[in-house]
C-alpha positions in Angstrom: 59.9 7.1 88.8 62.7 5.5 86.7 61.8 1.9 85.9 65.2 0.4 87.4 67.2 0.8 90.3 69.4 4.1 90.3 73.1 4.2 91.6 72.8 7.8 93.7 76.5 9.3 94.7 76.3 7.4 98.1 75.9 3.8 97.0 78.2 4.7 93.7 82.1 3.9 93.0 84.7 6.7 94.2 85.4 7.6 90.6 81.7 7.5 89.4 80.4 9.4 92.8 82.8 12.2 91.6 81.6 12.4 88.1 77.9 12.4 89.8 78.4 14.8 92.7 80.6 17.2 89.2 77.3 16.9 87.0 75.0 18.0 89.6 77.0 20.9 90.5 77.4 21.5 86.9 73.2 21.2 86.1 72.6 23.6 88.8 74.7 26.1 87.4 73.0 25.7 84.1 69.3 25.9 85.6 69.9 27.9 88.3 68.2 25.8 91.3 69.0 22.2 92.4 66.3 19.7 92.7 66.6 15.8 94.1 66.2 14.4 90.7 68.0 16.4 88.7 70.6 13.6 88.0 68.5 10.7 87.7 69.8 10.1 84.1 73.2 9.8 84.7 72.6 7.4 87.6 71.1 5.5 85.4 73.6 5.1 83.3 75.6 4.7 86.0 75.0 1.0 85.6 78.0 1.6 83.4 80.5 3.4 84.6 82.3 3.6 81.1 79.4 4.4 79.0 78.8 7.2 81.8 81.7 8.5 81.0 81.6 8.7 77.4 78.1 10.3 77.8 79.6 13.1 80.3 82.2 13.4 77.8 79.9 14.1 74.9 77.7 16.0 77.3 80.9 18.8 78.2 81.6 19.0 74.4 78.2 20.0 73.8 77.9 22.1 76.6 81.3 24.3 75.0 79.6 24.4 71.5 79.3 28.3 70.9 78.5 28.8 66.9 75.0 29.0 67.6 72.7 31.8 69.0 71.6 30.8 72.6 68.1 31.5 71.5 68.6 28.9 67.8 70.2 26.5 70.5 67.7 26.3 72.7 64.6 26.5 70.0 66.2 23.2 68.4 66.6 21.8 71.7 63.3 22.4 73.3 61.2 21.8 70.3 63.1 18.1 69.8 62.1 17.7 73.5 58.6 18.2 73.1 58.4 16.2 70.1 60.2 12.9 72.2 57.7 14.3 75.2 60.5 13.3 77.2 59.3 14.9 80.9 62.5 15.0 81.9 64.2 17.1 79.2 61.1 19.7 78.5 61.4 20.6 82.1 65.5 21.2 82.2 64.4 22.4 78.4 61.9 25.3 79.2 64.4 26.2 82.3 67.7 26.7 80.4 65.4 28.3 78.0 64.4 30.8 80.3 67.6 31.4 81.5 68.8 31.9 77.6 66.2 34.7 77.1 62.8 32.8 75.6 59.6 33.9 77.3 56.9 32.2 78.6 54.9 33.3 76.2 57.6 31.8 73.4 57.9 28.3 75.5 53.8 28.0 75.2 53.8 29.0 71.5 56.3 26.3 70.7 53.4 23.7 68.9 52.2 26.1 67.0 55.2 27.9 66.4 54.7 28.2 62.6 51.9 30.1 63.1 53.2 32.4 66.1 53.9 35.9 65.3 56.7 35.1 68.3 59.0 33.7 66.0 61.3 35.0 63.1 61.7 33.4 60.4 64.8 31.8 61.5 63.3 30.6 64.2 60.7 28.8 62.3 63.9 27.1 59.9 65.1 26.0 63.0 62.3 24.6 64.4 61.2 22.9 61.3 64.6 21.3 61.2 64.1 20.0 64.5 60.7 18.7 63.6 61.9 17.1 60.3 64.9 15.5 62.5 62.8 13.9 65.3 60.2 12.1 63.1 60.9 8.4 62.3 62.0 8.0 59.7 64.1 11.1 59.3 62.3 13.7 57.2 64.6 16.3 55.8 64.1 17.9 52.1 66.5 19.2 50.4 64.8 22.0 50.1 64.9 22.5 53.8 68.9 21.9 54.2 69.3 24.0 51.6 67.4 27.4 52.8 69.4 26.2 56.5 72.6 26.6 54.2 71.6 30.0 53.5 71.9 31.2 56.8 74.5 28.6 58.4 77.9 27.6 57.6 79.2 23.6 57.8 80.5 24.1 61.3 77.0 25.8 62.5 75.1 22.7 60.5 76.9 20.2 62.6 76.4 21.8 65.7 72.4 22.2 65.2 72.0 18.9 63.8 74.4 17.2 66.3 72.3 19.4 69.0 69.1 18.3 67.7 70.4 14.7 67.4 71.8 14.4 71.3 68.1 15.6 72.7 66.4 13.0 70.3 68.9 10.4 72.4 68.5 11.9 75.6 64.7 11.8 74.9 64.4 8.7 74.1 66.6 7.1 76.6 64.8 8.8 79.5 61.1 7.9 77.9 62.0 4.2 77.5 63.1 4.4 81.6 60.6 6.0 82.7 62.7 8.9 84.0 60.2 11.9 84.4 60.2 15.5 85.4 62.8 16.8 87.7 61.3 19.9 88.6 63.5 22.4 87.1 60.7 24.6 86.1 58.4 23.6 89.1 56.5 26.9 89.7 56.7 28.0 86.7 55.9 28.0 82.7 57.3 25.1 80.9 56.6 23.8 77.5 54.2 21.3 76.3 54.8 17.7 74.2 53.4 18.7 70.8 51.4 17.3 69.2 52.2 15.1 65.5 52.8 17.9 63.4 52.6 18.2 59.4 55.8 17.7 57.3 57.6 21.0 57.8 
C-alpha cells in the first residue's frame, strides 16, 4: 500500500480523471488484464496534475519507440526492474514480457542471466548494460559502450539507454512510495529482484 493518499478517477479533476480513466485503458491493452491497482503510480503523481502530465507525455513517447527488438526492449526493462526491486514494475515487467515473447523459463533466468544458456549474446550486452546503468554510481566502460556500438546505431543507443533510464525512475519513485505489486502477473511466473551482481 502506497505511503500517501492516492487521487483515484472518482475524487480526481475532470481533466486529470480523463488522463487516469486513458492510462488504465491504455495498461490493459499492454498487459492484457486489468487489475484495481494497476494505476496507482499515476494517481500518485496525481498530486500534480502538471507533472502527471509531463510523465504521460514521456510515458506515450516511450511507448511509440520502435528501433529496438521487443525481446532487447523488454530484457533492458525487466532486468533494470529487478535491480530497483521495484514490486510494482517487475510485475507489469514479467507481464509485458510475456506478452513480447520471453518465457517463463527466460523471466526466472534473468539473475543469472550471464550464465543462462537462454540468452544470446546480445542479450547478455543488453543486460549488462542495464546492470552497469542501474548501479549507483553509474558503471559503464568503455569497453562496454563500445561492443553496444557494434551492434546499435545512435538512434538505437538512445532509445536503450533512455529505456533503461525511465525504469530506473519509475523504480525508484514507486520503491520510495511504497507502491507494490499490482498483480499483472498474479497466477503466474514473474521475475525475481536480483541480487548485487558483479561489475558486468
Amino acid at each position: 500500500m502506497a505511503r500517501i493518499a492516492r487521487v483515484t478517477i472518482d475524487q480526481a479533476p475532470e481533466d486529470v480523471a480523463l488522463a487516469l480513466a486513458y492510462t488504465r485503458k491504455m495498461l490493459a491493452e499492454l498487459a492484457g488484464r486489468e487489475t484495481e491497482q494497476m494505476i496507482e503510480p499515476l494517481e500518485l503523481y496525481a498530486h500534480l496534475p502538471g507533472l502527471l502530465q509531463g510523465v504521460g507525455m514521456m510515458a506515450q513517447a516511450t511507448a511509440q519507440l520502435d528501433g529496438l527488438d521487443r525481446r532487447l526492449h523488454a530484457l533492458a526493462s525487466l532486468k533494470a526492474a529487478t535491480l530497483t526491486h521495484c514490486e510494482y514494475c517487475i510485475d507489469i515487467g514479467s507481464q509485458v514480457s510475456r506478452q513480447w515473447g520471453l518465457t517463463n523459463e527466460e523471466l526466472l533466468a534473468l539473475p543469472n542471466y550471464r550464465a543462462s544458456a537462454l540468452f544470446s549474446d546480445l542479450d547478455r550486452l543488453v543486460m549488462d548494460y542495464a546492470v552497469g546503468m542501474s548501479r549507483t554510481p553509474v558503471e559503464v566502460s568503455d569497453e562496454l559502450f563500445d561492443t553496444l556500438r557494434q551492434h546499435f546505431d545512435a538512434a538505437q543507443l538512445v532509445e536503450l539507454t533512455h529505456l533503461i533510464a525511465v525504469e530506473n525512475m519509475y523504480g525508484r519513485f514507486n520503491h520510495a512510495l511504497g507502491v507494490g505489486s499490482a498483480g499483472f502477473s498474479d497466477g503466474m511466473v514473474c521475475a525475481v529482484p536480483a541480487a548485487v551482481e558483479a561489475s558486468a
